[in-house]
C-alpha positions in Angstrom: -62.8 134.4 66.5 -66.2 134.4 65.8 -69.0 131.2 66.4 -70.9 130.7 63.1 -74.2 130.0 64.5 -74.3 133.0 66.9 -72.2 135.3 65.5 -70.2 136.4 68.7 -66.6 135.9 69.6 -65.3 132.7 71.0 -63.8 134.1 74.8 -61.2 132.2 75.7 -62.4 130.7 78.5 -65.1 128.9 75.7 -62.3 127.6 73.9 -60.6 126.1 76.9 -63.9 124.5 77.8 -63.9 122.8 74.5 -60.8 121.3 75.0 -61.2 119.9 78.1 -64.4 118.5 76.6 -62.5 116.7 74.5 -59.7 115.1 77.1 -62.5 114.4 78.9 -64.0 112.3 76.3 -60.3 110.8 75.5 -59.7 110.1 79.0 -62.9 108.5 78.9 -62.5 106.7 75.5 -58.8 105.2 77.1 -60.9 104.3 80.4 -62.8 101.9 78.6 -60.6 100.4 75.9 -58.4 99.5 78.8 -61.2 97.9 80.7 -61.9 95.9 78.2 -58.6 95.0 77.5 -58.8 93.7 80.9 -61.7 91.8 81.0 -61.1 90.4 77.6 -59.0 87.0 77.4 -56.2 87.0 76.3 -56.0 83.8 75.3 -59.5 81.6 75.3 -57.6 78.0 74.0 -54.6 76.7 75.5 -51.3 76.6 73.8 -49.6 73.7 72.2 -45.9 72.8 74.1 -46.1 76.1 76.3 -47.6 76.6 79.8 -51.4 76.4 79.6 -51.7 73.9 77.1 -50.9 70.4 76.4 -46.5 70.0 76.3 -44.9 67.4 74.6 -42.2 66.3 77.4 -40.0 63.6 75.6 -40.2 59.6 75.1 -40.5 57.9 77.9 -37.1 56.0 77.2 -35.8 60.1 77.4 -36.2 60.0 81.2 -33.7 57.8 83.3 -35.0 56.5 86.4 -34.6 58.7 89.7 -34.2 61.5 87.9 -35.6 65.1 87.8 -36.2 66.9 84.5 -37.0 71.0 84.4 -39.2 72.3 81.5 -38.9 76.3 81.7 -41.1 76.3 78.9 -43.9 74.5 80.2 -43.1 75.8 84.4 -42.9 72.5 85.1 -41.1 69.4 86.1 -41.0 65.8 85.1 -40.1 63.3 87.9 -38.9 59.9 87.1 -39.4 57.7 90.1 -36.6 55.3 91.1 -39.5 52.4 89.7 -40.1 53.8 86.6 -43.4 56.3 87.6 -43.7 59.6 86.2 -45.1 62.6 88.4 -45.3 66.5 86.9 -44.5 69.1 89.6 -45.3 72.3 89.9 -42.5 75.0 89.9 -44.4 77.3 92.2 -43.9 77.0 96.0 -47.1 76.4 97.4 -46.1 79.0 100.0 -46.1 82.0 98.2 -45.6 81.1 94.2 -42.2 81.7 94.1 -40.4 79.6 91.8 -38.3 76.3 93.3 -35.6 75.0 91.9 -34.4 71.4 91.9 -31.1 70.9 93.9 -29.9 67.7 92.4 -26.7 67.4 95.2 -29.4 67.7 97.9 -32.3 65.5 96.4 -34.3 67.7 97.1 -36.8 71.1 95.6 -36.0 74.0 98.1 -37.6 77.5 97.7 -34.9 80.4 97.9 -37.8 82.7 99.0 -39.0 81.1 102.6 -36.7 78.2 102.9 -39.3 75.9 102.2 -38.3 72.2 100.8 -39.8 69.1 98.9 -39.1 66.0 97.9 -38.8 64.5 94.6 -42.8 63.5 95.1 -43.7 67.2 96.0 -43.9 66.6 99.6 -43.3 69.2 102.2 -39.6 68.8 104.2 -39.7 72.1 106.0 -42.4 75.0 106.1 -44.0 77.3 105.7 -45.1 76.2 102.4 -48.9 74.8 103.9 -49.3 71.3 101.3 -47.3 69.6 98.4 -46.1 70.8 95.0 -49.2 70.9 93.0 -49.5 68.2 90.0 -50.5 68.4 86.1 -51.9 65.5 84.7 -49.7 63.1 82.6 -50.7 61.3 79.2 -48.6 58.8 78.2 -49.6 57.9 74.7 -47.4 55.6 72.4 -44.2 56.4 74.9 -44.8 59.7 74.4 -45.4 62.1 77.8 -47.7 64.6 77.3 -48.1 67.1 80.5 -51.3 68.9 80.5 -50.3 72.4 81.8 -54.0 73.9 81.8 -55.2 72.4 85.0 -53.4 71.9 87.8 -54.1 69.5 90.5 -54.4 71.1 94.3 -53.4 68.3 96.5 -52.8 68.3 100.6 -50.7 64.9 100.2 -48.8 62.4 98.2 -50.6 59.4 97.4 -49.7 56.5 95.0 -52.2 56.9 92.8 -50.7 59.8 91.3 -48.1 58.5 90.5 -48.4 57.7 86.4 -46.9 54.6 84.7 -46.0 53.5 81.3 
């Protein structure tokens, strides 16, 4: 095989140099596409009624008093407080984000990872989860609850005043 513009033959090791040339620019080529696949987001506005946007939890009428109400959709929960106040908890264990579940016979959240536990208000029972269950903020417009799961509310304890009404 013979180069057109010199007109001597192509040695294999010239032909093998080419190649790699050209993984090198593919590698190079896949390097960046998924660098900016990384740095890209994936999604710049929150979603309707899934996690990271606003969800749609029910009518206030919907949630009996005392009780505890999971939203797998939305990662969340909604807590109806034994006088009528609505708190939205966090399903991640403030410990290491592990995902607590509500243990209606024991009133209480308790994290199968670490043995952590929480009351109905998010509180810490038993570490080594270091604060609360962290809140979203609650709308509640024309007895409708809205949770807003796009920013969540650090807290170190449980005060009153986060405690919505209707």
């Amino acid at each position: 095989m013979t180069t057109p513009d010199e007109g001597k033959p192509t040695t294999r090791r010239d032909a093998f140099r080419r190649v790699w040339r050209i993984l090198g620019w593919a590698v190079g080529a896949e390097c960046v596409a998924v660098a900016g696949l990384f740095l890209w987001p994936r999604n710049p506005k929150p979603r309707e009624g899934g996690y990271g946007g606003v969800v749609t939890a029910g009518l206030v009428g919907s949630f009996e008093p005392g009780r505890v109400t999971a939203f797998a959709k939305g990662q969340f929960y909604v807590v109806r407080l034994a006088d009528g106040g609505f708190l939205a908890l966090s399903r991640r264990c403030t410990h290491l984000g592990c995902t607590v579940p509500w243990d209606e016979k024991v009133g209480r959240f308790a994290c199968p990872c670490h043995v952590s536990a929480f009351d109905r208000t998010g509180v810490v029972l038993s570490p080594p989860a270091p604060r609360p269950l962290d809140l979203y903020p609650i709308r509640i417009e024309k007895g409708v609850v809205k949770v807003d799961t796009s920013t969540p509310i650090v807290r170190s304890r449980f005060e009153p005043s986060q405690v919505v009404r209707a």
